[in-house]
VEXVOPA-476945 format. One record per atom (N, C-alpha, C): y, x, z negated; atom name; residue in one letter; residue number from 1. Coordinates in steps of 0.02 Angstrom, whole numbers. Example, Ala and Ser with C-alpha at 12.3 -4.5 7.8 and 13.67 -1.06 7.14 Angstrom:
<atoms>
<atom y="-284" x="660" z="-390" name="N" resn="A" resi="1"/>
<atom y="-225" x="615" z="-390" name="CA" resn="A" resi="1"/>
<atom y="-165" x="660" z="-390" name="C" resn="A" resi="1"/>
<atom y="-112" x="642" z="-354" name="N" resn="S" resi="2"/>
<atom y="-53" x="684" z="-357" name="CA" resn="S" resi="2"/>
<atom y="2" x="645" z="-394" name="C" resn="S" resi="2"/>
</atoms>
This chain:
<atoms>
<atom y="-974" x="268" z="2042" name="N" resn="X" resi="1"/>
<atom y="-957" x="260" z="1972" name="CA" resn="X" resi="1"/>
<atom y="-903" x="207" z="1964" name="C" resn="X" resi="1"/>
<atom y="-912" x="152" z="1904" name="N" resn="X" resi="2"/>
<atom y="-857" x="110" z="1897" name="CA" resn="X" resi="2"/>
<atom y="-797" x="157" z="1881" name="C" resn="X" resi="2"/>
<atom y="-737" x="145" z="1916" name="N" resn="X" resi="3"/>
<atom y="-702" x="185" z="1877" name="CA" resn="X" resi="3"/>
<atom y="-648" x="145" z="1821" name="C" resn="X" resi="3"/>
<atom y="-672" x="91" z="1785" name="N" resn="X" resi="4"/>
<atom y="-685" x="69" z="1711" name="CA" resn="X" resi="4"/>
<atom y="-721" x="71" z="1665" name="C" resn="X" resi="4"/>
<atom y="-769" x="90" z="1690" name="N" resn="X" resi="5"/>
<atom y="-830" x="119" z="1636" name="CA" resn="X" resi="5"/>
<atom y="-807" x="188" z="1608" name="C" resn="X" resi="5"/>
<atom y="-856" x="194" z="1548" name="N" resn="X" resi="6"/>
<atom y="-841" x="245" z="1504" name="CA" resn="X" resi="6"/>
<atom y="-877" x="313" z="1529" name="C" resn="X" resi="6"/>
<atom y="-852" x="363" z="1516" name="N" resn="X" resi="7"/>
<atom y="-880" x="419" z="1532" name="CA" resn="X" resi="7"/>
<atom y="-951" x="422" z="1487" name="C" resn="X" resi="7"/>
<atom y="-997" x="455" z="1543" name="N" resn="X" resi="8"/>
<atom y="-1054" x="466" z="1513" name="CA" resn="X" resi="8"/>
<atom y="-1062" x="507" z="1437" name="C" resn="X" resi="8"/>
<atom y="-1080" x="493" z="1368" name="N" resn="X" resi="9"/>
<atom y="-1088" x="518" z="1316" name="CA" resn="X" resi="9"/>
<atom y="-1021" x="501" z="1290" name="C" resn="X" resi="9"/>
<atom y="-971" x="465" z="1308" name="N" resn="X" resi="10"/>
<atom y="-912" x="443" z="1261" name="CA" resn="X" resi="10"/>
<atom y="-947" x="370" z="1197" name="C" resn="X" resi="10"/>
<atom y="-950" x="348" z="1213" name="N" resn="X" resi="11"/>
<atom y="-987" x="298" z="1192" name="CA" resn="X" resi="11"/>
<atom y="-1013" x="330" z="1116" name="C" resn="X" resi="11"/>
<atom y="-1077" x="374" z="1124" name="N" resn="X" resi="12"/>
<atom y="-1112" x="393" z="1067" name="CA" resn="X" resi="12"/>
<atom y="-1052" x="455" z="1051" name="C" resn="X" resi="12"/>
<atom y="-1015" x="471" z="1092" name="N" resn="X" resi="13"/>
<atom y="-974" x="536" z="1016" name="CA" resn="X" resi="13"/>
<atom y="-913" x="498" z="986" name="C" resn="X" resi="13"/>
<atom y="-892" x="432" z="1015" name="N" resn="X" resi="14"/>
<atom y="-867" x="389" z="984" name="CA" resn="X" resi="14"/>
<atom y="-916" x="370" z="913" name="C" resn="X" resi="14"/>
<atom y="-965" x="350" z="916" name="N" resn="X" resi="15"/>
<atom y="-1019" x="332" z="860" name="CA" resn="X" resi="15"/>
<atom y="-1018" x="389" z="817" name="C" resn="X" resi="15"/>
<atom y="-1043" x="453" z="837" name="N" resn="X" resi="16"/>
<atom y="-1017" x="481" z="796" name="CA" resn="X" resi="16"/>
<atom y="-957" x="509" z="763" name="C" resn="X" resi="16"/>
<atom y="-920" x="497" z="776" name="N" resn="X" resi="17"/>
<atom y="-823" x="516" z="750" name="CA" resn="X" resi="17"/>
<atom y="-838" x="465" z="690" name="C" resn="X" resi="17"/>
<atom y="-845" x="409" z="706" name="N" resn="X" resi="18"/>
<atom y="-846" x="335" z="683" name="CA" resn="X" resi="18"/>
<atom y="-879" x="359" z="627" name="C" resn="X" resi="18"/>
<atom y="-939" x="345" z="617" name="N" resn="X" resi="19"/>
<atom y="-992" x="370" z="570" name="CA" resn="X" resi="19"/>
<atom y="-962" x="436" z="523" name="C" resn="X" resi="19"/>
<atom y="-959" x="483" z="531" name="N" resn="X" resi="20"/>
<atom y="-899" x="561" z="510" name="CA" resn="X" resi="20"/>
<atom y="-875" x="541" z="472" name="C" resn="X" resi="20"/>
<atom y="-797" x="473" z="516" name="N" resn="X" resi="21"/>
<atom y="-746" x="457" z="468" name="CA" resn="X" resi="21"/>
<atom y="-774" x="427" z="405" name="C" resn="X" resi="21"/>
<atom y="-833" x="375" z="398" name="N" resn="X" resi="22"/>
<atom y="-851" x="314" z="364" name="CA" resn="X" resi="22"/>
<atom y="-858" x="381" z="307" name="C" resn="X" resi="22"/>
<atom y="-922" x="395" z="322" name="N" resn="X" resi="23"/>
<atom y="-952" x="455" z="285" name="CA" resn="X" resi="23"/>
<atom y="-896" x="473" z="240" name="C" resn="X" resi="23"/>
<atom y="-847" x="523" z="256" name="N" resn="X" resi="24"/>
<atom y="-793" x="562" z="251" name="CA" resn="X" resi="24"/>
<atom y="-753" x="505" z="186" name="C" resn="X" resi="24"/>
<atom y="-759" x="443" z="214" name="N" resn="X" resi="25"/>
<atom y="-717" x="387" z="174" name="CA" resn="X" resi="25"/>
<atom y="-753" x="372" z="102" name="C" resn="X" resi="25"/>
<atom y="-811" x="366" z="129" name="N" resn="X" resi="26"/>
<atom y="-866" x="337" z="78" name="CA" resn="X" resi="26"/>
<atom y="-855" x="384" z="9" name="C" resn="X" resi="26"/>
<atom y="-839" x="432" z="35" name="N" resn="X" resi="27"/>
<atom y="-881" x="488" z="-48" name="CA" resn="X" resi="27"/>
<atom y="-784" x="510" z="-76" name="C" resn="X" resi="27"/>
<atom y="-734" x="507" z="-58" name="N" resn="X" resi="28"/>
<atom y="-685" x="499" z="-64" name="CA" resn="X" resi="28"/>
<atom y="-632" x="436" z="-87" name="C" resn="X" resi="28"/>
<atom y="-660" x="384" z="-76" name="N" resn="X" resi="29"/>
<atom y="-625" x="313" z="-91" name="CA" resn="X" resi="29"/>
<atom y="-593" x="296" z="-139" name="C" resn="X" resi="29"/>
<atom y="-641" x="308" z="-217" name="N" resn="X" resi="30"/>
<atom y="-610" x="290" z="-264" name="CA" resn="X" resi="30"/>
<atom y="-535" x="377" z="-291" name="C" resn="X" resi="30"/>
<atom y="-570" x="412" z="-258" name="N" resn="X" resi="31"/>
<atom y="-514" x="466" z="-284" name="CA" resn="X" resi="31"/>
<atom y="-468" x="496" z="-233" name="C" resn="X" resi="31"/>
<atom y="-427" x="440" z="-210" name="N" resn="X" resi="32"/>
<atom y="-378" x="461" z="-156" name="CA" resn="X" resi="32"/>
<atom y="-307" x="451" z="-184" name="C" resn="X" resi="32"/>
<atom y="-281" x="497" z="-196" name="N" resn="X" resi="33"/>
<atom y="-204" x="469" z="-230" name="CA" resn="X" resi="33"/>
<atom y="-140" x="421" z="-177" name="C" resn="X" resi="33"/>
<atom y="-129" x="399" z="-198" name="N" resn="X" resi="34"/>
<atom y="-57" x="351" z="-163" name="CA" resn="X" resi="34"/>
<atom y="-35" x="386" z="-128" name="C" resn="X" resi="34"/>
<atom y="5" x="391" z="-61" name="N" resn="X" resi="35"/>
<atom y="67" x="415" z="-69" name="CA" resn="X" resi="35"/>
<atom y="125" x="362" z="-49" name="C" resn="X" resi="35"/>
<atom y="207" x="417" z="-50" name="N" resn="X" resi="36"/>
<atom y="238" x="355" z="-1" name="CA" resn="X" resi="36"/>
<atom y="234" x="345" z="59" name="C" resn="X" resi="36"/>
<atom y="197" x="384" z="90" name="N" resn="X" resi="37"/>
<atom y="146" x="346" z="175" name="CA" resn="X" resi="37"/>
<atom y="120" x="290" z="155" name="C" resn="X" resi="37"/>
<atom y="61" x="285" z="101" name="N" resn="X" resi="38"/>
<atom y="28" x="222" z="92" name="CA" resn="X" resi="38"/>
<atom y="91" x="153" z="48" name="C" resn="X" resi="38"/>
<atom y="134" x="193" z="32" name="N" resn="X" resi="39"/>
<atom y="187" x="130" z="1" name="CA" resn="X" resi="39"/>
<atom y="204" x="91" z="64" name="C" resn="X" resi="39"/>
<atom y="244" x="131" z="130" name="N" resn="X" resi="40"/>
<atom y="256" x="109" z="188" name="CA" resn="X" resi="40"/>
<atom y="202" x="51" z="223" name="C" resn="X" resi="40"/>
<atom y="162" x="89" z="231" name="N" resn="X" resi="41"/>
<atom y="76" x="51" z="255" name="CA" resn="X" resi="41"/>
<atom y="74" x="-31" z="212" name="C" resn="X" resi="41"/>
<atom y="72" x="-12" z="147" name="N" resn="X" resi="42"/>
<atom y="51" x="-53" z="107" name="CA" resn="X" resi="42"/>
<atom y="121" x="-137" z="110" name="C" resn="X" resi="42"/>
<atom y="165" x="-106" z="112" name="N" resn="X" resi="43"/>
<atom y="219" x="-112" z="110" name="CA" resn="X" resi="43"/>
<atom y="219" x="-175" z="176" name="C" resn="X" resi="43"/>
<atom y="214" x="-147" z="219" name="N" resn="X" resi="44"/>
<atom y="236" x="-172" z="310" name="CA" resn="X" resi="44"/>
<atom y="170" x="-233" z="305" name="C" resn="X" resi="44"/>
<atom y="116" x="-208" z="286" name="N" resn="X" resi="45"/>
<atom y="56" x="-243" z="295" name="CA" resn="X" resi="45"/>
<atom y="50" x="-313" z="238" name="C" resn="X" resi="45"/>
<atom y="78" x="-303" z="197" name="N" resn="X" resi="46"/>
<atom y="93" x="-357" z="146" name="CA" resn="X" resi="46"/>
<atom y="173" x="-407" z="164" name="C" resn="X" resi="46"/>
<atom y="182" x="-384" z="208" name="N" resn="X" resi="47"/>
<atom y="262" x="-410" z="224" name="CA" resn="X" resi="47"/>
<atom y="203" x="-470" z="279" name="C" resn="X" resi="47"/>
<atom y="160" x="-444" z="320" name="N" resn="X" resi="48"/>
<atom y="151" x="-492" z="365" name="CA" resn="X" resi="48"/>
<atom y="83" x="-534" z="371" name="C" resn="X" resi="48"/>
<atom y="67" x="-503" z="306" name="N" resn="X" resi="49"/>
<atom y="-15" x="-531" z="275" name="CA" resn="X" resi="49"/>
<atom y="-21" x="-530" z="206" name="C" resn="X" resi="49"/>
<atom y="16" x="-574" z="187" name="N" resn="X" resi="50"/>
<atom y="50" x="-595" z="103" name="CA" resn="X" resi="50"/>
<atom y="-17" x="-626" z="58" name="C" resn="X" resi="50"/>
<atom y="-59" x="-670" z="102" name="N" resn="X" resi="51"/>
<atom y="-103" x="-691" z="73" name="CA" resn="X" resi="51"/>
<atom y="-178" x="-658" z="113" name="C" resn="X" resi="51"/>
<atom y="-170" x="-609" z="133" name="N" resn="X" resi="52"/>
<atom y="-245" x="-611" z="182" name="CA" resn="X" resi="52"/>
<atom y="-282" x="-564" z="100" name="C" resn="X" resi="52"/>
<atom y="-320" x="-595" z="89" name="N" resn="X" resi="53"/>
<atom y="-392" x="-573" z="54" name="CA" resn="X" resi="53"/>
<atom y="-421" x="-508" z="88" name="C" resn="X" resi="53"/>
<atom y="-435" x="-452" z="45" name="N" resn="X" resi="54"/>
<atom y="-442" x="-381" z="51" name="CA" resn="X" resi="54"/>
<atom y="-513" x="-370" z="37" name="C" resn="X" resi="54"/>
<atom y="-541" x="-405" z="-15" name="N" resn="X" resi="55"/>
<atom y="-613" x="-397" z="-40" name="CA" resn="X" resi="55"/>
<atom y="-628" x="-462" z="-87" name="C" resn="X" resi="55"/>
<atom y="-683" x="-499" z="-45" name="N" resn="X" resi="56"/>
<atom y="-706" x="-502" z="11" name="CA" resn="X" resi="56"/>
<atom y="-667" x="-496" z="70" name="C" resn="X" resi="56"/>
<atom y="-668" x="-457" z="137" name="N" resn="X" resi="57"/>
<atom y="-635" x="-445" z="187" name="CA" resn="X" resi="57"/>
<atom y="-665" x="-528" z="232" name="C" resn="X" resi="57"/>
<atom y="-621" x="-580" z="267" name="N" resn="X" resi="58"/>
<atom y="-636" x="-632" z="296" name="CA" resn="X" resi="58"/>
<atom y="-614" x="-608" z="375" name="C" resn="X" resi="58"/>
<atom y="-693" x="-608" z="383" name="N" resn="X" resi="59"/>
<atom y="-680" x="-580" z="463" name="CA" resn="X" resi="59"/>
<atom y="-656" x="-630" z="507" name="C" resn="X" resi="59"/>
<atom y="-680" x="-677" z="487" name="N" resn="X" resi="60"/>
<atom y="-665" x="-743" z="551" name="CA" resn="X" resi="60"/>
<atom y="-583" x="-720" z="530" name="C" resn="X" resi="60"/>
<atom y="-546" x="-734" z="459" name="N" resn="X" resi="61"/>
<atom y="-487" x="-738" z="470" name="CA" resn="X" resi="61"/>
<atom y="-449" x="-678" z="502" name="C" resn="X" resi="61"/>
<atom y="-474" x="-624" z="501" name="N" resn="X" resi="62"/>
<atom y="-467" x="-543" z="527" name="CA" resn="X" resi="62"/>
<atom y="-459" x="-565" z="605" name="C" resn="X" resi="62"/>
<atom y="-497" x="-605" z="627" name="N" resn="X" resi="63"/>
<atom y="-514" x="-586" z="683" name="CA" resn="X" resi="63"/>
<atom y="-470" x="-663" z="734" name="C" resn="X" resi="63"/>
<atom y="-427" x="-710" z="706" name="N" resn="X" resi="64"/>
<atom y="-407" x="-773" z="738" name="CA" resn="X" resi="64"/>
<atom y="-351" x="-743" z="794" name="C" resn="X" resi="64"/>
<atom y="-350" x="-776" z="835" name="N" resn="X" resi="65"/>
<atom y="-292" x="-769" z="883" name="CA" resn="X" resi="65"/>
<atom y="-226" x="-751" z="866" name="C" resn="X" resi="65"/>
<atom y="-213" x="-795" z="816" name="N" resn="X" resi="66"/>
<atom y="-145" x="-765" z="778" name="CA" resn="X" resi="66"/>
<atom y="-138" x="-721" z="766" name="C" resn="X" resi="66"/>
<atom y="-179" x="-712" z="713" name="N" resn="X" resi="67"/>
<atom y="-224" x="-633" z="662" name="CA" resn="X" resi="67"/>
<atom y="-203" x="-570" z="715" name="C" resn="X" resi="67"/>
<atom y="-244" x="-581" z="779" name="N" resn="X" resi="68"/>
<atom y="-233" x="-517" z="833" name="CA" resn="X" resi="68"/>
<atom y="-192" x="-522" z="829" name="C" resn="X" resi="68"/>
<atom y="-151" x="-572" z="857" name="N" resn="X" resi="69"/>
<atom y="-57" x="-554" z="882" name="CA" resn="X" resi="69"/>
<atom y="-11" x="-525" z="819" name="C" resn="X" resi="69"/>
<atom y="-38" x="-545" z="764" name="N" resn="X" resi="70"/>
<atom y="13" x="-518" z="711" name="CA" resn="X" resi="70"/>
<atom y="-29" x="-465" z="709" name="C" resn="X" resi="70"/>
<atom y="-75" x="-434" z="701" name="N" resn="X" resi="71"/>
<atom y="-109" x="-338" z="691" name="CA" resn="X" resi="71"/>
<atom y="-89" x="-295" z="737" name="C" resn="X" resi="71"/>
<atom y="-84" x="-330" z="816" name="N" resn="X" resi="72"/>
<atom y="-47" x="-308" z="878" name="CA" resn="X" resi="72"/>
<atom y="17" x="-268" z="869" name="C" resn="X" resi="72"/>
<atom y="48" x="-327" z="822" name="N" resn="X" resi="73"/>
<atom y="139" x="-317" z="809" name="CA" resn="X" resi="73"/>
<atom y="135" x="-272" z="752" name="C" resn="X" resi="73"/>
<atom y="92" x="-252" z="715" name="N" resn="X" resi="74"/>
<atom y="121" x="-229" z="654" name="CA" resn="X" resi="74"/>
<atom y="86" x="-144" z="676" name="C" resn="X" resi="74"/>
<atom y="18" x="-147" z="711" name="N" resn="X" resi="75"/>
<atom y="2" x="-74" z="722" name="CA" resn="X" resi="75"/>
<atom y="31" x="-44" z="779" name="C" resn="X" resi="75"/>
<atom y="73" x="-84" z="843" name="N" resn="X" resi="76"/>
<atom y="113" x="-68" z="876" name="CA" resn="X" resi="76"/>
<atom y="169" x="-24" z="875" name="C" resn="X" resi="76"/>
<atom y="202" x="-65" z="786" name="N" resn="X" resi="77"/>
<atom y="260" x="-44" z="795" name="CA" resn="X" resi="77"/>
<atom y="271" x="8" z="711" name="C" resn="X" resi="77"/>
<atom y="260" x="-11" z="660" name="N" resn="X" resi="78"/>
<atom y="245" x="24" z="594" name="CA" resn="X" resi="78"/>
<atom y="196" x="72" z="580" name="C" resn="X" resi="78"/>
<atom y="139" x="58" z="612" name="N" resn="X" resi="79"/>
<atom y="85" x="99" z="598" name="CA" resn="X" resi="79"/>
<atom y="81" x="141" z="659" name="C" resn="X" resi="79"/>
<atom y="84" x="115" z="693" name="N" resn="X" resi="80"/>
<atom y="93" x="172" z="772" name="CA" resn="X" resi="80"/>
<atom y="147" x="228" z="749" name="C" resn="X" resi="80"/>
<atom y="193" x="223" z="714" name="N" resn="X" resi="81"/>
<atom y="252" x="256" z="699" name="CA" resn="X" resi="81"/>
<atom y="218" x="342" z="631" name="C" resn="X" resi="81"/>
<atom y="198" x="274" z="592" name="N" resn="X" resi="82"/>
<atom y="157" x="324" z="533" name="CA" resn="X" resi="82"/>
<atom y="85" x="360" z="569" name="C" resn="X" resi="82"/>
<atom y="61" x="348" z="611" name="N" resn="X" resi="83"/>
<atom y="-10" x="364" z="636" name="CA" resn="X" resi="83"/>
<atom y="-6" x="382" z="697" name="C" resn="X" resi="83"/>
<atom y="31" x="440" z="733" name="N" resn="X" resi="84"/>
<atom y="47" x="430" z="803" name="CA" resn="X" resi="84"/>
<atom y="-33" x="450" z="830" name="C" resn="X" resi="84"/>
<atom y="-65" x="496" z="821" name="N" resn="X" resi="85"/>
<atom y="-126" x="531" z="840" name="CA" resn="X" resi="85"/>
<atom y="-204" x="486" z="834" name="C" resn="X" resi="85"/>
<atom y="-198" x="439" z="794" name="N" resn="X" resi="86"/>
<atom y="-270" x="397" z="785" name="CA" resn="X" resi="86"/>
<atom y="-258" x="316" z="769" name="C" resn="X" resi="86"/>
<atom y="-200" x="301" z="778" name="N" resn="X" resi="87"/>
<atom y="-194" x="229" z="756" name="CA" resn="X" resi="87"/>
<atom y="-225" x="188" z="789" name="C" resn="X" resi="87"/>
<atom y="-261" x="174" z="840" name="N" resn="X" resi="88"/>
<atom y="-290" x="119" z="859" name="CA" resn="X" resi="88"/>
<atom y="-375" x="153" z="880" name="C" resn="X" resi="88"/>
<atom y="-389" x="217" z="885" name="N" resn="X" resi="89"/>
<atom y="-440" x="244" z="852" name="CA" resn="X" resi="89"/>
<atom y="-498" x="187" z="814" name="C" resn="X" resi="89"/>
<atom y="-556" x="161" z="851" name="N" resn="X" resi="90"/>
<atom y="-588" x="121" z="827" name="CA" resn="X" resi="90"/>
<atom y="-636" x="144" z="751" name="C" resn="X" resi="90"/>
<atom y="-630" x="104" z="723" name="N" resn="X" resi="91"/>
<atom y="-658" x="158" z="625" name="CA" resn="X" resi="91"/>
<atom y="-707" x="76" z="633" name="C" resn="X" resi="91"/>
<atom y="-731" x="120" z="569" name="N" resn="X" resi="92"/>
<atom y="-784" x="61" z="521" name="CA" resn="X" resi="92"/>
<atom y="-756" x="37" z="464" name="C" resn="X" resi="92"/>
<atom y="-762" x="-16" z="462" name="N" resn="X" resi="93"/>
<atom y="-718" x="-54" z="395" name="CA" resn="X" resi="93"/>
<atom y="-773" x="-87" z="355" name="C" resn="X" resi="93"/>
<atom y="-772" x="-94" z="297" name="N" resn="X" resi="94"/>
<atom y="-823" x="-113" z="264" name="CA" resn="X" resi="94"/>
<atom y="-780" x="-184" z="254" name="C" resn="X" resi="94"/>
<atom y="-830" x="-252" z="227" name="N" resn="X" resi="95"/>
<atom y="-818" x="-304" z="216" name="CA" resn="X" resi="95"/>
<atom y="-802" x="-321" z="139" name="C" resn="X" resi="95"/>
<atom y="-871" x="-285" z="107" name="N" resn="X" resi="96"/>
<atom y="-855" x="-302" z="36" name="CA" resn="X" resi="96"/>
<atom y="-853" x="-249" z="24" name="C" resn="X" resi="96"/>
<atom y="-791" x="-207" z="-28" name="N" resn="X" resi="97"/>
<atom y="-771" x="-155" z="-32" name="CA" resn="X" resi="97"/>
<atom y="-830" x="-110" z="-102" name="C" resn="X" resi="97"/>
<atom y="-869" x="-145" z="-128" name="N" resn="X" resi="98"/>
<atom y="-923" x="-120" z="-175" name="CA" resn="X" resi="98"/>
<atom y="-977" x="-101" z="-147" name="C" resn="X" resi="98"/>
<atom y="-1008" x="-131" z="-75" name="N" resn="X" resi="99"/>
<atom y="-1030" x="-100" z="-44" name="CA" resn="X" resi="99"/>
<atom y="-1025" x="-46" z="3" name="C" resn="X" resi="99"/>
<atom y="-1090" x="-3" z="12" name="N" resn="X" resi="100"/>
<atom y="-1100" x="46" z="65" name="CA" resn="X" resi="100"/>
<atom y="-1072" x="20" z="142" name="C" resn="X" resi="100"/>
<atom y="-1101" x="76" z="182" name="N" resn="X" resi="101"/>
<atom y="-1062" x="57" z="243" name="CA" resn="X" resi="101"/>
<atom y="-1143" x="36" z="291" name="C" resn="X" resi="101"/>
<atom y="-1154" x="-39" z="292" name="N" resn="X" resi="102"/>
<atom y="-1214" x="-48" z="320" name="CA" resn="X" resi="102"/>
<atom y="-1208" x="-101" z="393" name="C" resn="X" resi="102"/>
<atom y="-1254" x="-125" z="418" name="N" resn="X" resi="103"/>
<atom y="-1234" x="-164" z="465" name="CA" resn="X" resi="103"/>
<atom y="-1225" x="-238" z="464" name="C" resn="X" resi="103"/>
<atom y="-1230" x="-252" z="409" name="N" resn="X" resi="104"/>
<atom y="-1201" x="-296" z="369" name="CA" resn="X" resi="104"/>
<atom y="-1159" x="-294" z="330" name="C" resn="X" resi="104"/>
<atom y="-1119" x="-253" z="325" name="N" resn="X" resi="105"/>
<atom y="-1062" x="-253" z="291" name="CA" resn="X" resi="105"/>
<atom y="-993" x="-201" z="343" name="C" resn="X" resi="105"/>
<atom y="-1014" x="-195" z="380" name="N" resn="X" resi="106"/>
<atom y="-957" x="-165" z="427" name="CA" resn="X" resi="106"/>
<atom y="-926" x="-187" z="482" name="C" resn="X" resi="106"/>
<atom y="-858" x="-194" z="500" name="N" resn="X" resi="107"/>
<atom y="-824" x="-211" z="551" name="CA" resn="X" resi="107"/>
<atom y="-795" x="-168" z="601" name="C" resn="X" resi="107"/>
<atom y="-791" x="-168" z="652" name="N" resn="X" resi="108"/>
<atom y="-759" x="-122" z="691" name="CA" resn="X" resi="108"/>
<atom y="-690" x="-132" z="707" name="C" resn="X" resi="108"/>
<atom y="-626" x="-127" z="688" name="N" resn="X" resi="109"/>
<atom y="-566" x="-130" z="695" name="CA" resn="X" resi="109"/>
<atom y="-506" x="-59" z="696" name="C" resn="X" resi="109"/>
<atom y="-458" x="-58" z="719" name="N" resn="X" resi="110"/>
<atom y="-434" x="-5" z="754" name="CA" resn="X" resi="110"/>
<atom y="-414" x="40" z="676" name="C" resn="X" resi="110"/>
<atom y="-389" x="110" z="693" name="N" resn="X" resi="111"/>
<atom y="-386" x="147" z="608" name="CA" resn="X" resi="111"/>
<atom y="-338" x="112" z="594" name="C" resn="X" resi="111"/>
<atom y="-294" x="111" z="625" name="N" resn="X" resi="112"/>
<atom y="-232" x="83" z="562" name="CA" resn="X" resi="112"/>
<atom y="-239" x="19" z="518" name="C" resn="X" resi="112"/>
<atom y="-271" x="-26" z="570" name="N" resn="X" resi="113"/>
<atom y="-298" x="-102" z="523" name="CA" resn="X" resi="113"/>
<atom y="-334" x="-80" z="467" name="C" resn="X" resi="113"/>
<atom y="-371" x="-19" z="484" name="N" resn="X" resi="114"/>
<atom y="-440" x="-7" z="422" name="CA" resn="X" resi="114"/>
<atom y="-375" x="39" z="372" name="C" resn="X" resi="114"/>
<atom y="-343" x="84" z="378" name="N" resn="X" resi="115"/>
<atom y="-279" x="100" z="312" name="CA" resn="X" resi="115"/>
<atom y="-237" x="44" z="304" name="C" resn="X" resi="115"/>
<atom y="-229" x="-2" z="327" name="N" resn="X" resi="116"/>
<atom y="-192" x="-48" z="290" name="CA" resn="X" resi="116"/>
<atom y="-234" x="-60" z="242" name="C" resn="X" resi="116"/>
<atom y="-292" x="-101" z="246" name="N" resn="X" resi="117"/>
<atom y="-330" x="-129" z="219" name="CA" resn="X" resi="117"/>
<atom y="-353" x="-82" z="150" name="C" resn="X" resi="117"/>
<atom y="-382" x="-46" z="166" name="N" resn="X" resi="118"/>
<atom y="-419" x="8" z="122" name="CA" resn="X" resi="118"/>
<atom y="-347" x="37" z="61" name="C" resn="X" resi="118"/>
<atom y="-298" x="38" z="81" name="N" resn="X" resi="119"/>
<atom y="-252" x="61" z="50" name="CA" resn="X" resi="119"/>
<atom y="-219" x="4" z="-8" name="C" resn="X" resi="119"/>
<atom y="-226" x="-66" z="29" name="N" resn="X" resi="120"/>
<atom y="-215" x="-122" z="3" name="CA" resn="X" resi="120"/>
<atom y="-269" x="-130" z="-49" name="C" resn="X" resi="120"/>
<atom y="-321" x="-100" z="-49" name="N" resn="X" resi="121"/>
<atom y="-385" x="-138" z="-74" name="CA" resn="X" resi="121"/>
<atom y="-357" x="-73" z="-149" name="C" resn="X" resi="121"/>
<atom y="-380" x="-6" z="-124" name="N" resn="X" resi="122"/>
<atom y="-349" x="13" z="-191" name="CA" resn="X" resi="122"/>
<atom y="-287" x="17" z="-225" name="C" resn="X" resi="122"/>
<atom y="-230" x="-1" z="-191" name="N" resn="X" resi="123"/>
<atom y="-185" x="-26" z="-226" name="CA" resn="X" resi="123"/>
<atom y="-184" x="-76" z="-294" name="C" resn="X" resi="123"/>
<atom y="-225" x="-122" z="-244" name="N" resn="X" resi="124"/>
<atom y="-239" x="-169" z="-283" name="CA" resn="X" resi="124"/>
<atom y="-286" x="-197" z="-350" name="C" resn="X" resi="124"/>
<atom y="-338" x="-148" z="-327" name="N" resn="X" resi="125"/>
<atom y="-386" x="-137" z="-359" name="CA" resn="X" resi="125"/>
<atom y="-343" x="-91" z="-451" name="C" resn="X" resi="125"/>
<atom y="-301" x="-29" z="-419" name="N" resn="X" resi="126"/>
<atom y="-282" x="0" z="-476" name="CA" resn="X" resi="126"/>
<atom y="-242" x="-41" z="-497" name="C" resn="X" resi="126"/>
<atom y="-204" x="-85" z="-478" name="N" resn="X" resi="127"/>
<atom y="-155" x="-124" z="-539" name="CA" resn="X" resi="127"/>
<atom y="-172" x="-162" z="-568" name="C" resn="X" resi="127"/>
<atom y="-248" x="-194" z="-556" name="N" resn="X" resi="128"/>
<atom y="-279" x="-239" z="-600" name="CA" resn="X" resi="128"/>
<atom y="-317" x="-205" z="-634" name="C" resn="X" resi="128"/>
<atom y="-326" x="-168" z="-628" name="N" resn="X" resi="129"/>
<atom y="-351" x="-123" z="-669" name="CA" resn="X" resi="129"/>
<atom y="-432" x="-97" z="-673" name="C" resn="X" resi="129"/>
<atom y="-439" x="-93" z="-601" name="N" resn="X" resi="130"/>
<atom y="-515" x="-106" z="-605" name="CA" resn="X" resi="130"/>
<atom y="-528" x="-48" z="-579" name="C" resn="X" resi="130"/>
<atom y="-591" x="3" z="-601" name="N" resn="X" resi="131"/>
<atom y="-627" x="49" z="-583" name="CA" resn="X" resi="131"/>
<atom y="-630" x="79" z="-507" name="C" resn="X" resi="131"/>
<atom y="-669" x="9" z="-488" name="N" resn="X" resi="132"/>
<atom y="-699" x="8" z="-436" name="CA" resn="X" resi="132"/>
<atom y="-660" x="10" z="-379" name="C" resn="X" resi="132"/>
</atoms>
């Protein structure tokens, strides 16, 4: 056995956790209240991604060398703090936030990147005033 390889059946109960959470996210999204956890989140993640675009989500830009090293530093040290139990926990992130969770519209990035984001998105979403 490699002993870097994944244990046999981690893989698919990873897929499903993954899938659970999306699920779990999907039918909940628009009616999740704030809290000051998500002020913190929202807060730390806008301090070091002032301009990063939430919806449409830009994966290339999500995903640049920099991009890692600054998500590295911020779920390392802020979100690791708020999330001790699942923060780097691989989730499904949707791209365009009006859509479902399909294979075209989903990213795989660690949980805390996906609550920054998602938290940012309705933040943002409620102060402009939009429904959705």
């Amino acid at each position: 056995m490699d002993p870097y390889g994944n244990a046999p059946g981690l893989e698919e109960e990873w897929a499903v956790q993954a899938m659970q959470f999306a699920e779990q996210h999907w039918q909940t999204r628009h009616h999740t209240p704030l809290t000051p956890f998500d002020d913190q989140l929202y807060g730390a993640f806008r301090a070091r991604f002032p301009h990063l675009a939430v919806d449409p989500l830009d994966v290339t830009e999500l995903k640049r060398p920099e991009a890692r090293v600054a998500w590295r530093q911020l779920l390392e040290g802020v979100v690791k703090e708020l999330l001790p139990d699942d923060w780097n926990f691989g989730t499904l992130l949707r791209i365009r936030d009006e859509l479902a969770y399909t294979d075209d519209n989903t990213v795989l990035v660690p949980r805390g990147q996906f609550y920054c984001i998602e938290v940012a998105r309705l933040r943002e979403r409620r102060r402009n005033g939009s429904a959705n």
